[in-house]
N, C-alpha and C positions, 0 to 999 in steps of 0.2 A: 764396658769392655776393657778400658784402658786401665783402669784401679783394677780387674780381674786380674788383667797381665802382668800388672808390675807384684801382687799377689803372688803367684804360681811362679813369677819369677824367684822370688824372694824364700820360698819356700823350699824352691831347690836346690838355690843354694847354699843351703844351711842345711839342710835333710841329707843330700847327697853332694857332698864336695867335690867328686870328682868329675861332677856335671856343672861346676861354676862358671865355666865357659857358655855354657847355654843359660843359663839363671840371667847371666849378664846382657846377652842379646835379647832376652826374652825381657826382661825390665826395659831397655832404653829402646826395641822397637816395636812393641806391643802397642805403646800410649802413643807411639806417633804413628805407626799404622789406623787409630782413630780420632786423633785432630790431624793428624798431617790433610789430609783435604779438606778442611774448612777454610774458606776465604771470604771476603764481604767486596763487595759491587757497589761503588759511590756512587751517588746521580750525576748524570752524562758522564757513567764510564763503562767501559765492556771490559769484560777479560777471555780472553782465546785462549781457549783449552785445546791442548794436543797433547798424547795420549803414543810412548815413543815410536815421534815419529808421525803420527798420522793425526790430522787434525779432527776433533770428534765435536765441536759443536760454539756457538759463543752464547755471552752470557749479559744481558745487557740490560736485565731489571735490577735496580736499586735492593739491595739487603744483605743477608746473611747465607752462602750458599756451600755444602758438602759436595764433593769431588773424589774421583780416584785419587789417592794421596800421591802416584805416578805423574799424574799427568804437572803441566808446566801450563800457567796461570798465566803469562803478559799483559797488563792492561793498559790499554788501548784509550784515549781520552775523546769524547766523542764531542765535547766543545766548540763552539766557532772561534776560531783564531783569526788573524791578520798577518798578513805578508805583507812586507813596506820593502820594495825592492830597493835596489843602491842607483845612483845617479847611475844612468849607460848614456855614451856618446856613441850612437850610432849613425848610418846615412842614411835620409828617406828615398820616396821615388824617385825626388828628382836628383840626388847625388848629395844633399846639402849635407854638412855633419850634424847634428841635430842634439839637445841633450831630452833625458826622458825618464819618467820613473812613474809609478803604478803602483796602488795595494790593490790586494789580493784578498778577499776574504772567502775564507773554506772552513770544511768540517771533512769528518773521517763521517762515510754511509756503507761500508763494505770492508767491516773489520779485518776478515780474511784477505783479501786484496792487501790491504795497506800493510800488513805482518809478513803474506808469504810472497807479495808478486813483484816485491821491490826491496832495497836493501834497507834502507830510512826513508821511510814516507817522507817526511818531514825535509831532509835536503832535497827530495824528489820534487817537493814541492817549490824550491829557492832556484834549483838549477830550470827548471818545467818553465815556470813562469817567465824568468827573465830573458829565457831563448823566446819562449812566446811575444813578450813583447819584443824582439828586436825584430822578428819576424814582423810582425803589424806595423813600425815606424818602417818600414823598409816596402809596405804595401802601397803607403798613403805620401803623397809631397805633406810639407810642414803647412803651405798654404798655397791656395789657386788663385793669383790673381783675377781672373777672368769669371772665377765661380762658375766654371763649369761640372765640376766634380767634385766627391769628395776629398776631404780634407783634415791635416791632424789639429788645426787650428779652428776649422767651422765648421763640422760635423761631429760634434764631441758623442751624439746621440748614438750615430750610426759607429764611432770608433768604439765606444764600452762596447755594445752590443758584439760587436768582430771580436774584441780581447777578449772577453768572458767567453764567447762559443771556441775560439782557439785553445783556450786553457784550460776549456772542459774538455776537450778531445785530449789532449795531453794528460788530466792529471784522470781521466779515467782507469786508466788502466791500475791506478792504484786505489781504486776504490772513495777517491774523491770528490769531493759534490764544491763546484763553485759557486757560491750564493752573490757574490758582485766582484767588479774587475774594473777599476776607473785608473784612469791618469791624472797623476797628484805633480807635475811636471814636465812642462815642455816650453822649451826653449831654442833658438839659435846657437849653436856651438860659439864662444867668447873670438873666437878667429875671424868669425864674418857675420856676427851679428851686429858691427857698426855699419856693414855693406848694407846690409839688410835690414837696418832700422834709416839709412836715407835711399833706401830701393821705396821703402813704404810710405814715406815721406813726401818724395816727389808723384809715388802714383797716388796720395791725398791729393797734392797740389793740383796735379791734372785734372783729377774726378772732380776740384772744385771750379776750378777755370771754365772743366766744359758743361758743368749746371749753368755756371753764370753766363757764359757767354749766350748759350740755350736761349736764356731768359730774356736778356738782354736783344738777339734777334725778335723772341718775339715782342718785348717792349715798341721797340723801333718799327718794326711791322704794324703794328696799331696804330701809333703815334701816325706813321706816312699816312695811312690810309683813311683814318677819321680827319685828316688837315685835307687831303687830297677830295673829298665828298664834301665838304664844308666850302663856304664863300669868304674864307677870313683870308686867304693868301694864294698863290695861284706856284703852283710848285712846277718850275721846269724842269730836265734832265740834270743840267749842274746843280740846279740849286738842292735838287731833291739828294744827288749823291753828298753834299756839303753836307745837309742836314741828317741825313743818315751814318756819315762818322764821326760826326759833333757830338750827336746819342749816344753811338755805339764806345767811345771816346768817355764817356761821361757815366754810361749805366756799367761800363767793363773798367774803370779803371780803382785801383786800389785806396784811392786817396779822393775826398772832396773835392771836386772842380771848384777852381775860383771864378767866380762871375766874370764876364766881361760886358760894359755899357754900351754899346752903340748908340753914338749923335751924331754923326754924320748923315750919313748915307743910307737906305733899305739893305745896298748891294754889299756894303762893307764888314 
């Protein structure tokens, strides 16, 4: 069809000169009225076809495809990408300033959506995510001393799980599919993370004090009571509280007890 045109072009205007104005048109849009819609569709890509004005179909199989030569082609990369958000210093539940950061990993599943129902997918995607996550560090404290609840420090399970369903609610509307959503960062804001690195410190110390001491009762609870059932020494009120913070003196305390001899006395 297109050698016919540029043909019939060509003929007219050498046969009738005074129609070289149409010879002309009819050569240069005859052959692109039949390649102008040929396009090719790489593997994982689409092209959205609209037709002016009105969207008439997409095209999402790999090869070689003809079109209205009208219509407007965009293609659309259907890929998994990753979003590496930017360090955010936000507040958690409890008010702490907090540092945080997240990838994102997505694909385009709704061609149409991500071309008509937003302006750039793509920053849709950068501005979506990072409100999402400020959102979620602002759900969760950085950490519960008490372990009573969740948390952005020990419930890493139950946090992807909330960031990936927040981000799919968000980035739906653009025809988005999020395939994972983790956090690649989290921190104590540099302001009060020395507070909070001997906040955690001393509640080590304590949790280990109050094992030992734990222990240590019931060492000493034994000890009284197998001496006390035994014929080897006869234990009275003083002598029994003596011997009970001698132990407790000795199984609690940081450093090896140094021996002491007794030759005198039983009593001394």
């Amino acid at each position: 069809m297109a050698t016919l045109g540029t043909a019939l072009g060509i003929a007219i205007f050498f046969v009738t000169p005074t129609a070289w104005v149409f010879g002309v048109l009819l050569v240069s849009f005859v052959p692109w009225l039949g390649t102008g819609g040929l396009f090719v569709v790489g593997p994982n890509q689409a092209r959205v076809l609209t037709l002016f004005g009105r969207y008439i179909g997409t095209v999402t199989e790999p090869g070689w495809w003809c079109c209205n030569p009208f219509a407007k082609r965009p293609a659309v990369s259907l890929r998994v990408r990753n979003f590496q958000s930017q360090l955010l210093k936000v507040n958690d539940a409890a008010g702490n300033p907090i540092e945080i950061a997240a990838v994102v990993v997505w694909r385009v599943v709704d061609t149409a959506k991500a071309v008509f129902d937003v302006d750039d997918y793509e920053q849709f995607v950068v501005v979506q995510s990072e409100t999402g996550l400020r959102q979620l560090a602002g759900r969760y404290p950085y950490e519960d001393p008490e372990q009573s609840s969740a948390s952005l420090r020990s419930s890493a399970a139950e946090v992807h799980q909330t960031l990936e369903a927040e981000l799919q609610d968000r980035l739906r509307l653009a025809g988005i599919e999020v395939l994972e959503a983790r956090l690649t960062h989290l921190a104590y804001a540099p302001e009060i993370a020395l507070a909070m690195l001997r906040r955690q410190q001393a509640e080590a110390i304590v949790a280990a004090r109050t094992t030992l001491v734990q222990g240590a009762a019931g060492l000493v609870q034994m000890a009284v009571a197998q001496l006390a059932a035994s014929d080897l020494v006869e234990l009275g009120p003083e002598r029994r509280a003596a011997m009970v913070s001698n132990l407790m003196v000795v199984l609690s305390g940081e450093r090896s007890p140094t021996p002491v001899i007794n030759t005198a006395s039983l009593y001394l």
